[in-house]
C-alpha positions as CSV (number, residue, x, y, z in Angstrom):
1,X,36.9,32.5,-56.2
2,X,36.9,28.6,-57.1
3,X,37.8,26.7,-54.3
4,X,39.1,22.7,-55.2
5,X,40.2,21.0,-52.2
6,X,43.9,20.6,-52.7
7,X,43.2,19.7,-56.4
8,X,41.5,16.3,-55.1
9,X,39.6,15.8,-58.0
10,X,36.2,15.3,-56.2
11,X,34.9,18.6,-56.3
12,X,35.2,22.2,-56.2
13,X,33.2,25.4,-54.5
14,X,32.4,28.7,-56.4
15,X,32.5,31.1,-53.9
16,X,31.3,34.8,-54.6
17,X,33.5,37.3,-54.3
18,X,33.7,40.7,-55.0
19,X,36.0,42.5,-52.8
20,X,40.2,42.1,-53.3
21,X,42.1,39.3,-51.2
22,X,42.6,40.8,-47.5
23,X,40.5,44.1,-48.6
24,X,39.8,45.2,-45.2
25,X,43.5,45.1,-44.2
26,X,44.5,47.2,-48.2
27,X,45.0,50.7,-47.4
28,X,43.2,52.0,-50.6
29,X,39.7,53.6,-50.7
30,X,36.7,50.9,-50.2
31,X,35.0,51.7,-53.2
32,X,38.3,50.6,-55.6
33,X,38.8,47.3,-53.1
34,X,35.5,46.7,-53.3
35,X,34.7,46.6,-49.5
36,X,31.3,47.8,-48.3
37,X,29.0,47.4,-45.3
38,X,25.8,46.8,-44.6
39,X,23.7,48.5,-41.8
40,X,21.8,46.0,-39.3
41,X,19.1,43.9,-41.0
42,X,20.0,45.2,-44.2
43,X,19.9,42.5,-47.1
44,X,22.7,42.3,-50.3
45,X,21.4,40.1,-52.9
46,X,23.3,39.1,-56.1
47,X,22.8,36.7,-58.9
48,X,25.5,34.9,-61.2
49,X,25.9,32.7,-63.7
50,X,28.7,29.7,-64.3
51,X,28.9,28.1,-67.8
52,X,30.6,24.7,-67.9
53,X,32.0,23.3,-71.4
54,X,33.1,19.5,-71.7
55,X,36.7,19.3,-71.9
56,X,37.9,18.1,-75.4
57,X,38.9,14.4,-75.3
């Protein structure tokens, strides 16, 4: 999910995501929403890459 400000032009926020919009509100199974839980004091770690490219000019 890329978040921009309202298009301002002064930046924008990647923001992981890996569940659907609203998931815990979908009635569909967790595991095809992609909505899980974690037990108290357990950790979820994840790693991911963003390539930029130079717009053409």
């Amino acid at each position: 999910m890329i978040w921009n400000n309202g298009a301002s032009g002064k930046f924008f926020c990647p923001e992981p995501q890996i569940n659907l919009v609203n998931a815990p509100n979908m009635d569909l199974p967790a595991d095809e929403i992609g909505l899980f839980s974690l037990a108290p004091g357990e950790i979820w770690e994840e790693t991911a890459r963003i390539y930029l490219k130079a717009a053409a000019k």
